[in-house]
C-alpha positions as CSV (number, residue, x, y, z in Angstrom):
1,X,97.7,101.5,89.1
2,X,100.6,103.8,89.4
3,X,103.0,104.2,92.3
4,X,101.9,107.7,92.3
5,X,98.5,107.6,92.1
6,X,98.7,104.8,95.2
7,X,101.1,106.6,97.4
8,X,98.9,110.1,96.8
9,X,95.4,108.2,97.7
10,X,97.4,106.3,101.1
11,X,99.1,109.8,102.1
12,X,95.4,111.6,102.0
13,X,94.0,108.8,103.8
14,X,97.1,109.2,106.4
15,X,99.8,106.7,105.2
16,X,102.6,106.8,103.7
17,X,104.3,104.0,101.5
18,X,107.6,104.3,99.8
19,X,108.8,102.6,96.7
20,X,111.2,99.7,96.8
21,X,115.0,100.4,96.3
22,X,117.3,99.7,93.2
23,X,115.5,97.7,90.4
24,X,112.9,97.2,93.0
25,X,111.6,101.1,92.6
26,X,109.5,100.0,89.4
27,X,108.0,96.7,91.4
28,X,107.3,97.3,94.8
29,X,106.5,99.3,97.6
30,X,107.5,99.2,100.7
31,X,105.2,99.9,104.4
32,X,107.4,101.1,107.7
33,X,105.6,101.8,110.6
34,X,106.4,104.3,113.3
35,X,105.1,104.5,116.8
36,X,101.9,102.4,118.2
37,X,100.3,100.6,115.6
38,X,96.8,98.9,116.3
39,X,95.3,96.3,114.9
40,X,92.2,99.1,113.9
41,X,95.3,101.1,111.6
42,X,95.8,97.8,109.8
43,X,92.1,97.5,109.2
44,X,92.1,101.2,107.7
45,X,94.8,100.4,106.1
46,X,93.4,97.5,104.5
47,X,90.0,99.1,103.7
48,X,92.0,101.7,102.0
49,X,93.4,99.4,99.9
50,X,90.2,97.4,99.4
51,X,88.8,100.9,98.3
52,X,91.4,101.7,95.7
53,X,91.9,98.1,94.1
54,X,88.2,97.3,94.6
């Protein structure tokens, strides 16, 4: 799967990943978080994921 086509499906499903810096850009991605995160948007998150690589 593409960067792309991950980061579009995360940022319709509310999240937003960035890729990694340098050489990293064309192997990784990287997760911040901002505010209050609950245990219940790391289990979305996570079912997103499930979703898309399932």
């Amino acid at each position: 799967m593409s960067y792309a086509t991950l980061h579009d499906a995360l940022k319709a499903a509310g999240f937003v990943i960035y890729t990694g810096q340098g050489e990293f850009s064309k192997t990784l991605f990287r997760i911040s978080t901002m505010g209050n995160l609950t245990s219940a948007d790391l289990g979305r998150l996570l079912q997103c994921f499930a979703i898309l690589l399932g």
